[in-house]
C-alpha positions as CSV (number, residue, x, y, z in Angstrom):
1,X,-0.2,113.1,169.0
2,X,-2.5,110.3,167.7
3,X,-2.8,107.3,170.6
4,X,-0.8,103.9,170.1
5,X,-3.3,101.6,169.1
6,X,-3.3,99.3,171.8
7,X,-2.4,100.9,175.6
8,X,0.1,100.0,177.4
9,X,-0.1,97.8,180.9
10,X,-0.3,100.8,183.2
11,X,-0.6,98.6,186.2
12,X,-0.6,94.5,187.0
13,X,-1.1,92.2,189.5
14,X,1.2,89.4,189.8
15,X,1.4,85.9,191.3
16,X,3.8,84.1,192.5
17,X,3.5,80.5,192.0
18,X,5.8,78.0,192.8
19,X,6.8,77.4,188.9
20,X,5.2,80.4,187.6
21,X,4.5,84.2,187.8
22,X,1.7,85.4,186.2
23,X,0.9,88.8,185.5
24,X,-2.8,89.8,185.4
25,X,-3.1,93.3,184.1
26,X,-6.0,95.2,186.4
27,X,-6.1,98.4,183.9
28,X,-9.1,97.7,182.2
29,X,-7.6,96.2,179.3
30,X,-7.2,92.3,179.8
31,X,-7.0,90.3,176.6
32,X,-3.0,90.0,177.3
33,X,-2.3,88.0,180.1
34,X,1.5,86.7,180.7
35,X,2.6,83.8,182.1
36,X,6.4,83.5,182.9
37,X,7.9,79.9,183.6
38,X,9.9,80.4,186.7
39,X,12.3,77.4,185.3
40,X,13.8,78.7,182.7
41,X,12.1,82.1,181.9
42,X,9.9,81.5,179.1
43,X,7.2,83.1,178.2
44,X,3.5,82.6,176.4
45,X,0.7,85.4,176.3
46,X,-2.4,83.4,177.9
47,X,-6.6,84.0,177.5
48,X,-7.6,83.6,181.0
49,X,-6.3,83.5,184.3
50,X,-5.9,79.4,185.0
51,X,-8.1,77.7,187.7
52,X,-7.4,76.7,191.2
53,X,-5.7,80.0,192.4
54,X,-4.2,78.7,195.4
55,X,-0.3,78.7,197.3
56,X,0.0,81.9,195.2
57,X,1.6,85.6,196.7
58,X,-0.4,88.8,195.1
59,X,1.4,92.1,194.8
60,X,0.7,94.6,192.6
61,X,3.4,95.9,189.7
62,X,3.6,98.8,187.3
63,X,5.3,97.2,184.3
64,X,7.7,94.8,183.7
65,X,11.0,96.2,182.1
66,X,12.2,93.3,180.7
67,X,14.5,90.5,181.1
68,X,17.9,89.3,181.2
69,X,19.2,85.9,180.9
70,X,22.7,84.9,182.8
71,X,24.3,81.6,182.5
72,X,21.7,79.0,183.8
73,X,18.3,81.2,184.8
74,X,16.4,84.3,183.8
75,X,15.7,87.2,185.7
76,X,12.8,89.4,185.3
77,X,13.0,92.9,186.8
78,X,9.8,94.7,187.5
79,X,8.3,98.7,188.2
80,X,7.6,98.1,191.9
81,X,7.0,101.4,192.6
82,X,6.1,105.2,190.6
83,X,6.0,108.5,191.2
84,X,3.9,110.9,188.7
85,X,6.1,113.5,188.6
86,X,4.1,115.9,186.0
87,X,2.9,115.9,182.4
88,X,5.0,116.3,178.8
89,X,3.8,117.7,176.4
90,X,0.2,116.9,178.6
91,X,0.5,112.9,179.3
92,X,1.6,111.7,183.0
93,X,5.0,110.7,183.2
94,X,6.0,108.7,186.2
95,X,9.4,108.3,188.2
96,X,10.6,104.8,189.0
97,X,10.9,104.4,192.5
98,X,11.8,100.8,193.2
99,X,12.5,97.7,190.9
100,X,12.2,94.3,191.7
101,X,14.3,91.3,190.4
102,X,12.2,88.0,189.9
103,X,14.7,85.0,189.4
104,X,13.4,81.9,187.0
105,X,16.5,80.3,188.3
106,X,15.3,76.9,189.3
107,X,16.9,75.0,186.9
108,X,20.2,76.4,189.1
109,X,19.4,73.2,191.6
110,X,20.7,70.9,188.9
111,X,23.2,72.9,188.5
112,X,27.7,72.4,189.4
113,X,28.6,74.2,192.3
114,X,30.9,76.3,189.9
115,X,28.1,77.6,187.5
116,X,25.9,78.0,191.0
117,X,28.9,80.1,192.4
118,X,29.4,82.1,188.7
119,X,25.3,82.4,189.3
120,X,25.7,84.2,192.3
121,X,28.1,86.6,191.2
122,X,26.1,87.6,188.2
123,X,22.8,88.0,190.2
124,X,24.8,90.4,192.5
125,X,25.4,92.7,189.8
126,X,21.5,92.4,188.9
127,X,20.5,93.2,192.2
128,X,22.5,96.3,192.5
129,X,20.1,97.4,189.6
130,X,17.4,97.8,192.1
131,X,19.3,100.9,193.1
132,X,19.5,102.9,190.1
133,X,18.4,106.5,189.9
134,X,16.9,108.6,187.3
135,X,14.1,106.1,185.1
136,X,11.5,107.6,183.8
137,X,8.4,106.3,181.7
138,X,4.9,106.8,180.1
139,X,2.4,104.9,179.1
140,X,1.1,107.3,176.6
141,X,3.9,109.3,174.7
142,X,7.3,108.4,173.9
143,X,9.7,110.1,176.5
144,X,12.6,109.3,174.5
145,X,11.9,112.2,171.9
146,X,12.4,115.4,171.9
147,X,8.8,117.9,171.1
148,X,9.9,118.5,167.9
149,X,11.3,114.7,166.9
150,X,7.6,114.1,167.9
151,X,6.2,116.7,166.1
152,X,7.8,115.5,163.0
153,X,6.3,111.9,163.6
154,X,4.4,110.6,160.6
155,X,0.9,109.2,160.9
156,X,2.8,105.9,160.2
157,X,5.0,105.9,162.9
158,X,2.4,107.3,165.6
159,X,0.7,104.1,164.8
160,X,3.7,102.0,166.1
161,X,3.6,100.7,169.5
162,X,5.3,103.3,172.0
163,X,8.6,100.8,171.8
164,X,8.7,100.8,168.0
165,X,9.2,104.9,168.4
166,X,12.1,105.1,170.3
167,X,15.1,106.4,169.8
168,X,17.4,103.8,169.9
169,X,20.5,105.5,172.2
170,X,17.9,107.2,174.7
171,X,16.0,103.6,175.3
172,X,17.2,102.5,178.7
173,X,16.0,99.1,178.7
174,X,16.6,98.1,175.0
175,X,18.2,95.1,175.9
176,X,16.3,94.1,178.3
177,X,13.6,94.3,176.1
178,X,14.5,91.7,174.0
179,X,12.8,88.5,175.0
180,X,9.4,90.8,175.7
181,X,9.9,92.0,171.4
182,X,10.9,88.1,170.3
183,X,7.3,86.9,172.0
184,X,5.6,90.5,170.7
185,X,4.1,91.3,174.1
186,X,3.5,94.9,172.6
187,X,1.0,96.0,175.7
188,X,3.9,95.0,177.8
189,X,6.7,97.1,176.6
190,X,7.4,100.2,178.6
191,X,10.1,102.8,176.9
192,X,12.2,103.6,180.0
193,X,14.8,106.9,179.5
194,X,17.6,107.6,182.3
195,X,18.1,111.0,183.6
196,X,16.1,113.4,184.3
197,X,12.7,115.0,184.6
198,X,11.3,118.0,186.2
199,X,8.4,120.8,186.0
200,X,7.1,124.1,187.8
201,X,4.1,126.5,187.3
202,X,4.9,129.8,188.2
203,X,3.6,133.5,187.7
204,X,5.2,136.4,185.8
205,X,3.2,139.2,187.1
206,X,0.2,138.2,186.4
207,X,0.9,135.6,183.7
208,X,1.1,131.8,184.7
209,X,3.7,130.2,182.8
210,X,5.0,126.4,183.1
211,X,8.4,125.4,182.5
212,X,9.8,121.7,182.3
213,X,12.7,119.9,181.6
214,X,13.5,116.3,180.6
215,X,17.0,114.7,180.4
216,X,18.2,111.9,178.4
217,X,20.6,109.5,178.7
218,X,22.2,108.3,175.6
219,X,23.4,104.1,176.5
220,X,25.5,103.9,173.9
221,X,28.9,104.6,176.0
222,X,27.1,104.6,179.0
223,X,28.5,104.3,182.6
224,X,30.6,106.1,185.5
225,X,32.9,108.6,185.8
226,X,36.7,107.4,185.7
227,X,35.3,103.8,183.9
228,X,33.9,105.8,180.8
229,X,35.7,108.5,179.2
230,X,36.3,109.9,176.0
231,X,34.6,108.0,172.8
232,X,34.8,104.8,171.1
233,X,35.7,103.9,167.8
234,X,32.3,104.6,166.4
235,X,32.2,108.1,167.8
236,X,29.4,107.7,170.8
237,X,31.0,109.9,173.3
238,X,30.3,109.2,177.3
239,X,28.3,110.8,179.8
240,X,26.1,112.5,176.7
241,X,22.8,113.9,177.7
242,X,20.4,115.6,175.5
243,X,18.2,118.1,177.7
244,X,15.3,119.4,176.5
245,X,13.6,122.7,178.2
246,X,10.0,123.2,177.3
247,X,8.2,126.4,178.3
248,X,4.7,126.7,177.6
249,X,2.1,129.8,178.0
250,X,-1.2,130.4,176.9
251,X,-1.5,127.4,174.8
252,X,1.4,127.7,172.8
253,X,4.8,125.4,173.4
254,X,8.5,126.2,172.5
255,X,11.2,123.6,173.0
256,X,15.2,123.9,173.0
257,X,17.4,121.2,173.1
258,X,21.0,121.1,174.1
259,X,23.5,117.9,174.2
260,X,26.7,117.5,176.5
261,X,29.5,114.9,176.0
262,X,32.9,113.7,176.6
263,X,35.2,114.6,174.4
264,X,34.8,112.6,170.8
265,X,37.8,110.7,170.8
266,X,39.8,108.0,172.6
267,X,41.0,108.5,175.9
268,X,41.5,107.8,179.4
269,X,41.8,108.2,183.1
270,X,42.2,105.1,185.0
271,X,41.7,105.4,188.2
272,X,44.9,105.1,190.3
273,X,44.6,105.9,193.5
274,X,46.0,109.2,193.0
275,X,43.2,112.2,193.6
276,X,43.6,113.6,189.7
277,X,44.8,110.3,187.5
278,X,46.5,111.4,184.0
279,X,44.5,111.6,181.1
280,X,46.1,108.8,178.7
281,X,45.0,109.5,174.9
282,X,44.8,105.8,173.1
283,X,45.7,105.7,169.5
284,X,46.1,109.7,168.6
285,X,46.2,108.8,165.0
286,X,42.3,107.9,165.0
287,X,41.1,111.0,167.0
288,X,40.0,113.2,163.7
289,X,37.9,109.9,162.4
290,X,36.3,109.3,165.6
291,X,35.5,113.2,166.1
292,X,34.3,113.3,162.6
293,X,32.4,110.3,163.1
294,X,30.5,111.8,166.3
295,X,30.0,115.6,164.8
296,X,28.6,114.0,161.5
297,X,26.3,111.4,163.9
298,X,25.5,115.1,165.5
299,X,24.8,116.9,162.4
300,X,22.7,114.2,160.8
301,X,20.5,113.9,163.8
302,X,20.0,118.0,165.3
303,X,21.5,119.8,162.2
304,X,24.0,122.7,162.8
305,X,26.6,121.9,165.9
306,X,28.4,124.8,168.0
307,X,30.7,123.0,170.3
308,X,31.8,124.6,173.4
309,X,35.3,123.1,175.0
310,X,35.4,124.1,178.7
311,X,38.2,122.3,180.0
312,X,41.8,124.2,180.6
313,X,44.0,125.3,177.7
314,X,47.3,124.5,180.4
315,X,48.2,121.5,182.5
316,X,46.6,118.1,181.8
317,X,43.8,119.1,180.7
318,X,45.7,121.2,178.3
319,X,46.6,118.2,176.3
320,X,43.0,116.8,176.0
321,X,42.5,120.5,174.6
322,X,45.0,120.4,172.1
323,X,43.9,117.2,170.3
324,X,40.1,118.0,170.3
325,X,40.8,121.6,168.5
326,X,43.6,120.0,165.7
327,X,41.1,116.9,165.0
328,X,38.2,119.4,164.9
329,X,39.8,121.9,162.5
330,X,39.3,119.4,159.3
331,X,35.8,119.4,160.1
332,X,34.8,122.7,160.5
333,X,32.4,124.5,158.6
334,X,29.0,126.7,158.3
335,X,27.1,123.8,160.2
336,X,30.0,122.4,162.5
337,X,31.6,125.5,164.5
338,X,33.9,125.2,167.9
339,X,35.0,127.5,170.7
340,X,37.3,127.1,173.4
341,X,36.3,129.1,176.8
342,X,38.5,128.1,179.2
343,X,36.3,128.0,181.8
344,X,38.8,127.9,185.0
345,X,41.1,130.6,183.8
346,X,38.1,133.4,183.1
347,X,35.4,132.5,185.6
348,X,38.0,131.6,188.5
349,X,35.9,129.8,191.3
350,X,33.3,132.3,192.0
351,X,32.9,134.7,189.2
352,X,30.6,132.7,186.9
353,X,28.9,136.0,185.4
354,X,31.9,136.5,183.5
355,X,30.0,133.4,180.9
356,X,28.6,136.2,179.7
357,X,31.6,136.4,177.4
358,X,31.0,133.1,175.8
359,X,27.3,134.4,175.9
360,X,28.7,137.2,173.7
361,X,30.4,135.1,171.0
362,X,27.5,132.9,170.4
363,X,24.2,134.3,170.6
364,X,24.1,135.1,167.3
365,X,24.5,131.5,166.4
366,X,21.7,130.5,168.9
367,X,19.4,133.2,167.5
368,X,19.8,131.8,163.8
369,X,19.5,127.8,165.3
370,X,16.8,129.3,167.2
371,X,14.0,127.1,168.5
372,X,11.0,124.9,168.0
373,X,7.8,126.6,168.5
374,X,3.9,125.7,168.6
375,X,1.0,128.2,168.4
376,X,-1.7,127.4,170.3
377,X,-3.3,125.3,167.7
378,X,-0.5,122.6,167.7
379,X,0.7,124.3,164.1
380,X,4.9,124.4,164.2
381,X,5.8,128.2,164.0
382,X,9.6,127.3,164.2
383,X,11.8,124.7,164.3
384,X,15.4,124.4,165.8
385,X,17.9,124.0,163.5
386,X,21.0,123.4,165.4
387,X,22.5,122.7,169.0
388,X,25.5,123.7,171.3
389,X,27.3,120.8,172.4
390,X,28.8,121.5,175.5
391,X,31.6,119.9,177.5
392,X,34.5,120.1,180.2
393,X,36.3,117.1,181.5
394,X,33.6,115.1,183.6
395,X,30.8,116.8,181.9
396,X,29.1,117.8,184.9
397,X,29.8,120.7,187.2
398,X,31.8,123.4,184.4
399,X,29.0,122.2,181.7
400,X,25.8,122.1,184.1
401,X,26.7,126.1,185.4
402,X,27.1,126.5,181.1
403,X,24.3,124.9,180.0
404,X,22.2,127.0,182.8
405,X,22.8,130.0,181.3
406,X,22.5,129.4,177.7
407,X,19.0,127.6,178.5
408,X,18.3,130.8,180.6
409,X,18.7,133.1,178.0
410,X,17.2,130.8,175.7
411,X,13.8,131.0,178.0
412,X,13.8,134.6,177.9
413,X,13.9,134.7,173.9
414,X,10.5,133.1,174.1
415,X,9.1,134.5,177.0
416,X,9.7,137.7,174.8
417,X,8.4,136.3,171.4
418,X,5.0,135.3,173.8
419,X,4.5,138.5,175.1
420,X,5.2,138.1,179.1
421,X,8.1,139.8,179.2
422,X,8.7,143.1,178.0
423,X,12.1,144.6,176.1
424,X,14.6,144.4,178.5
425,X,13.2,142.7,180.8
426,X,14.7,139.4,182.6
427,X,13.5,136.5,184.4
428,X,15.5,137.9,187.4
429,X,13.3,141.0,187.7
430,X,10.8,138.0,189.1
431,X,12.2,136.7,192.0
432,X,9.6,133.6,192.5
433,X,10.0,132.5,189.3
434,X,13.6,133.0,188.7
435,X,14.2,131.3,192.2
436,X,12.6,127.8,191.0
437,X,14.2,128.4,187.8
438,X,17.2,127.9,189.2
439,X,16.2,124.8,191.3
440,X,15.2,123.7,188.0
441,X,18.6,123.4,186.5
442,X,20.3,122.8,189.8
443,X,18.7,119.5,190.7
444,X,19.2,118.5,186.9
445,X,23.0,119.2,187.4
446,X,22.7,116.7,190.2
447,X,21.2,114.0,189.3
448,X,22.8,113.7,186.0
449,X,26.2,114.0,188.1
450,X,24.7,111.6,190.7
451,X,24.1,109.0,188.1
452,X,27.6,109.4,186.5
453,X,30.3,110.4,189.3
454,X,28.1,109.2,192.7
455,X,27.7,113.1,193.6
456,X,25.9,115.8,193.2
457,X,27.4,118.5,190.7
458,X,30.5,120.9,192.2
459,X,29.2,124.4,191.8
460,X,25.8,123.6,192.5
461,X,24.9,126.8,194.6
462,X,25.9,128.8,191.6
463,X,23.0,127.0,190.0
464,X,20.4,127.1,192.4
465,X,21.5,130.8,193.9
466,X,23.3,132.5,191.5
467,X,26.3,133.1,193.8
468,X,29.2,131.5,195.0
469,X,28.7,130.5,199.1
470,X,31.4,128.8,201.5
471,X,28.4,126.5,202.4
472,X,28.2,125.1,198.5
473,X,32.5,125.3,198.3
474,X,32.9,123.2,201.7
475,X,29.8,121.1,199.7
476,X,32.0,120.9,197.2
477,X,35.4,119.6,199.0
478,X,33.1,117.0,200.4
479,X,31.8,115.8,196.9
480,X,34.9,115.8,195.4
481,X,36.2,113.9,198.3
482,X,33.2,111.3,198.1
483,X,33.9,110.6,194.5
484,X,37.4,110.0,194.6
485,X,36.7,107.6,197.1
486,X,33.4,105.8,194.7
487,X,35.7,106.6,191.4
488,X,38.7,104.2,193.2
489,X,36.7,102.0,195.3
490,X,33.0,100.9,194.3
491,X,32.3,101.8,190.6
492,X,34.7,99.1,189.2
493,X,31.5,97.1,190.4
494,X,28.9,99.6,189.4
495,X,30.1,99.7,185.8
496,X,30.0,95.7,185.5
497,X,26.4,96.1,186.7
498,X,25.6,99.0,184.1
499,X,27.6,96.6,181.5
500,X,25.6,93.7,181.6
501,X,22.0,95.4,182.4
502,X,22.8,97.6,178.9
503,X,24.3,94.6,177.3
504,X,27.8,95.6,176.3
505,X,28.6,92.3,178.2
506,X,26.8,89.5,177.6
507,X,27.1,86.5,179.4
508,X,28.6,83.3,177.6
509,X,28.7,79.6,178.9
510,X,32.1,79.2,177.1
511,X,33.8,82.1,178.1
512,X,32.6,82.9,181.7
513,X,32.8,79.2,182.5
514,X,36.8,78.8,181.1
515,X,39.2,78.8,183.2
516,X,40.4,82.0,183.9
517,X,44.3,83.1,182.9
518,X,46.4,83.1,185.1
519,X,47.6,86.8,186.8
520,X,50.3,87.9,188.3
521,X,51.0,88.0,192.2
522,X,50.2,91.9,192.8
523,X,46.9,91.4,190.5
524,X,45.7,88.2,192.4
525,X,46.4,90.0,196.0
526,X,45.6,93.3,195.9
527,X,43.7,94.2,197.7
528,X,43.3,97.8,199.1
529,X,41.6,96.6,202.3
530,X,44.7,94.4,202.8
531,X,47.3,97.3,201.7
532,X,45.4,100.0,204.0
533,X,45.5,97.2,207.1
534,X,49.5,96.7,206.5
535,X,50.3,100.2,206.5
536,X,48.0,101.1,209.3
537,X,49.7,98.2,211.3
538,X,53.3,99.3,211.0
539,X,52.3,102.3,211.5
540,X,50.7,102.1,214.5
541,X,53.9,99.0,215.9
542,X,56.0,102.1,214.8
543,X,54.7,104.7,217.3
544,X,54.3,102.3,219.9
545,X,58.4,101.4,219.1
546,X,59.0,105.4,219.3
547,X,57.5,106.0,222.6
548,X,59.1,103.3,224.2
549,X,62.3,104.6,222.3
550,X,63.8,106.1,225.5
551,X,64.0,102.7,227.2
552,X,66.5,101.4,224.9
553,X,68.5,101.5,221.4
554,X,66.5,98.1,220.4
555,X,62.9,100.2,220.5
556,X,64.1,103.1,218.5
557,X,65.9,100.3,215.9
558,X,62.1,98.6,216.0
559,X,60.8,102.1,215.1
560,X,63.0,102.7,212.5
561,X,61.8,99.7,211.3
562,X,58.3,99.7,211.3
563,X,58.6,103.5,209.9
564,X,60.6,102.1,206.8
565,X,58.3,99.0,206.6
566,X,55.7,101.9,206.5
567,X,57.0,103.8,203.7
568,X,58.1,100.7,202.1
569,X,54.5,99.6,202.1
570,X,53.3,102.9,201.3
571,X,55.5,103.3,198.2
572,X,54.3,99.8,197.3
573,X,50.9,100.5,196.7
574,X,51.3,103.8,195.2
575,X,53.8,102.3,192.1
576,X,51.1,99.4,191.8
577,X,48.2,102.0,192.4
578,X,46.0,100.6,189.6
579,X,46.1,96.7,191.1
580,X,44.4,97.7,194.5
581,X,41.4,100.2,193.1
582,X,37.7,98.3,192.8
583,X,38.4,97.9,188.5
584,X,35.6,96.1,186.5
585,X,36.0,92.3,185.9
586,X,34.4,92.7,182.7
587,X,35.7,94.4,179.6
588,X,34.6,97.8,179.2
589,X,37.0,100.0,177.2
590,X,35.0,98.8,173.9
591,X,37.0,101.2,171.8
């Protein structure tokens, strides 16, 4: 791939000036210096670092992401910290390991005490964004396409800056990128992906053979688990990931690419606090657009689709089922195929080798789609031609064990084609490599579960040890007790943060300044703190009632009492179950 023609700011050192930062880039390439007014956030590309350096705090940065403006200041947010984690496709790609927020807030001291206070609450949601997992970047190639998108690159677009490249729905910071593009600080703009990147080198016999994979996080519909289900209107499903596993030997390179999603059409599970809310579908009528709308977005962009439906073909999930396979049926054809395996029902909890059924019913499909391929001159010997698109409910722990497998036997395909495995051979035969093989996929299915549900992925030791263990099912009761408790009472405020960093909210003087509208007395109360002290109160004036119950008729009345107070309370909050979970402020359903 031909270089960008001018290099990106690999590293900077900034000052901190009372009414300025200035970013002085220390990479050998400094005829780009920015200056950011600390004010109200502007910004102007300057020749030369001013005079009189004094009063001024030095640290050194890796890139700046961008910036976001709120109601009254600017906020800058900054690479404080990286990781190089390996090479694609033979350029260092680096982890982020800590961000940090700069505020150009200080026109906030002329500021009402109402726009300070609306301020605060903004900046809250900013900071949490020094917490998020799973950014990845280069300075050299673009990380948000696929070897064979790049490959395919014309000598016109590999002269574009690295930010002109990107694909759109994999570009993490596209938003915040915005004021950086308006005053075209080119050296400045880092492509950032979410999700996830990983690589080993490790013998087969006596051949060494490297295996990576990169994950990508599409920000179209992006955000957490029981906040962002299903699709919207214009078919970008949630929670889709495109993961790309690259094997390369001797030289040569071979790529395959599988997607997971929600499923394409309008629906919901708001969270309740019950431990499995119902699954609500919203405006049945438009499901076949919307599906056809995604599979055609699909189609257009990796060719032929196989989609695989995990989920259950009974119960709740059933239902989900049902509508995905009728809106699917108009669509279906040589290039847009579907198969329900359900999952539960044939695999149980432990016997996941029974996927080689679904195995079975499409390898012949993945051995026509096939692969991309490089000989070890860079010359494309292949290209793949279509995708599976895999999904259960969550799109996590039934799809991660899936997509294992299929990108398994995938790996072995090629390993054949280059010669290091013989007929009949299999990458279990090698227990080194096949041991960090499965680490591979297993710490994928994590974070990518991590960034969307709070947890790492249920049936995680499958992945990693190729066997159901009481250690990873006890793991498991304790993951899916953690996000139940994250699903109903922290990511409300996690999705407003993901909301306004992506910009699917943007903040507006005249709206977020209005008077709010008035709600009703559960909504303007509830409060599950307050619910859980209430109940835990009677509860605990109703056993002190019982055990002095034998003291007189009035104590045992008192228990009665409190007891019905207690279920009273109880019932209460279950009927109203919605009002007292942690729910976004902002609005997020963005069908």
């Amino acid at each position: 791939m031909e270089e960008s023609p001018r290099t990106l700011h690999s590293r900077l050192r900034l000052w901190e000036y009372p009414d300025k930062y200035i970013f002085e880039p220390v990479d050998g390439v400094t005829d780009s210096i920015l200056q950011v007014n600390r004010a109200d956030g502007s910004m102007e590309s300057i020749g030369e670092m001013p005079q009189h350096m004094q009063n001024a705090k030095v640290t050194t940065v890796y890139g700046v992401l961008g910036m976001i403006r709120l109601l009254v200041g600017s906020y800058v947010l900054v690479i404080k910290g990286r990781e190089n984690v390996g090479s694609y496709l033979g350029h260092p790609i680096f982890k982020i390991s800590s961000l940090q927020l700069l505020p150009c807030d200080r026109s906030l001291n002329s500021s009402s005490n109402e726009q300070k206070k609306m301020e605060a609450e903004f900046t809250a949601l900013l900071k949490a964004s020094q917490k998020i997992s799973g950014l990845y970047l280069s300075y050299e190639v673009n990380i948000t396409l696929c070897s064979q998108r790049l490959h395919e690159l014309g000598n016109e677009s590999k002269s574009l800056p690295l930010w002109r490249q990107a694909e759109q729905r994999f570009l993490w910071n596209n938003y915040l990128m915005e004021p950086l593009i308006e005053n075209k600080l080119d050296q400045y703009l880092i492509p950032v992906i979410q999700g996830y990147f990983e690589t080993f080198n490790a013998n087969i016999g006596s051949k060494s053979v490297n295996v990576t994979i990169i994950a990508r996080r599409c920000t179209r519909r992006t955000g957490t688990r029981m906040w962002r289900r299903g699709a919207d209107k214009e078919g970008y499903a949630a929670n889709f990931v495109e993961s790309e596993q690259i094997v390369e030997y001797n030289g040569c390179t071979a790529s395959f690419v599988q997607v997971r999603g929600s499923i394409p059409f309008i629906w919901e599970q708001i969270v309740d606090l019950t431990y499995k809310p119902s699954f609500e579908i919203v405006r049945q009528e438009d499901a076949p657009r919307v599906v056809e709308r995604h599979f055609l977005d699909l189609n257009k962009k990796y060719g032929a689709v196989q989609a695989v439906d995990l989920v259950n073909k009974h119960g709740s999930e059933g239902r989900l089922h049902e509508r995905y396979a009728a809106s699917m049926n108009p669509i279906l054809s040589d290039d847009i195929r579907y198969l329900h395996f359900d999952f539960h029902k044939i695999c149980g909890h432990v016997h996941f080798e029974r996927l080689s059924l679904l195995y079975d019913q499409i390898k012949d499909y993945l051995s026509k789609h096939g692969y991309f391929l490089l000989n070890e001159k860079g010359e494309r010997v292949v290209e793949q031609t279509g995708i599976v698109r895999t999904n259960c409910v969550d799109c996590l722990d039934r799809t991660n064990v899936t997509q294992s497998m299929i990108g398994r036997k995938m790996l072995e395909s090629q390993l054949r084609k280059f010669g290091v495995l013989g007929e009949g051979q299999e990458i279990r035969d090698f227990s080194s490599f096949d041991t960090r093989y499965k680490i591979l996929w297993a710490n994928h299915g994590d974070e990518i579960s991590i960034q969307y549900s709070g947890t790492p992925a249920l049936k995680g030791d499958f992945t990693r040890f190729g066997k159901r263990t009481y250690q990873g099912i006890a793991k498991d009761g304790w993951n899916a007790l953690s996000r139940y408790y994250l699903n109903n009472f922290a990511d409300g405020t996690k999705q407003d943060a993901i909301d306004l960093l992506q910009g699917h909210y943007i903040v507006s003087v005249s709206r977020d300044m209005a008077p709010s509208t008035k709600r009703g007395l559960v909504e303007t109360y509830a409060s599950f703190r307050v619910a859980f002290a209430l109940i835990f109160i009677s509860f605990l004036l109703a056993l002190m009632s019982l055990r002095q119950a034998r003291s007189g008729t009035r104590h045992l009345l008192e228990s009665f009492a409190w007891t019905g107070l207690t279920l009273g309370i109880t019932a209460f909050v279950r009927a109203h179950g919605r009002h007292f979970t942690n729910r976004p402020r902002f609005l997020t359903t963005h069908y």
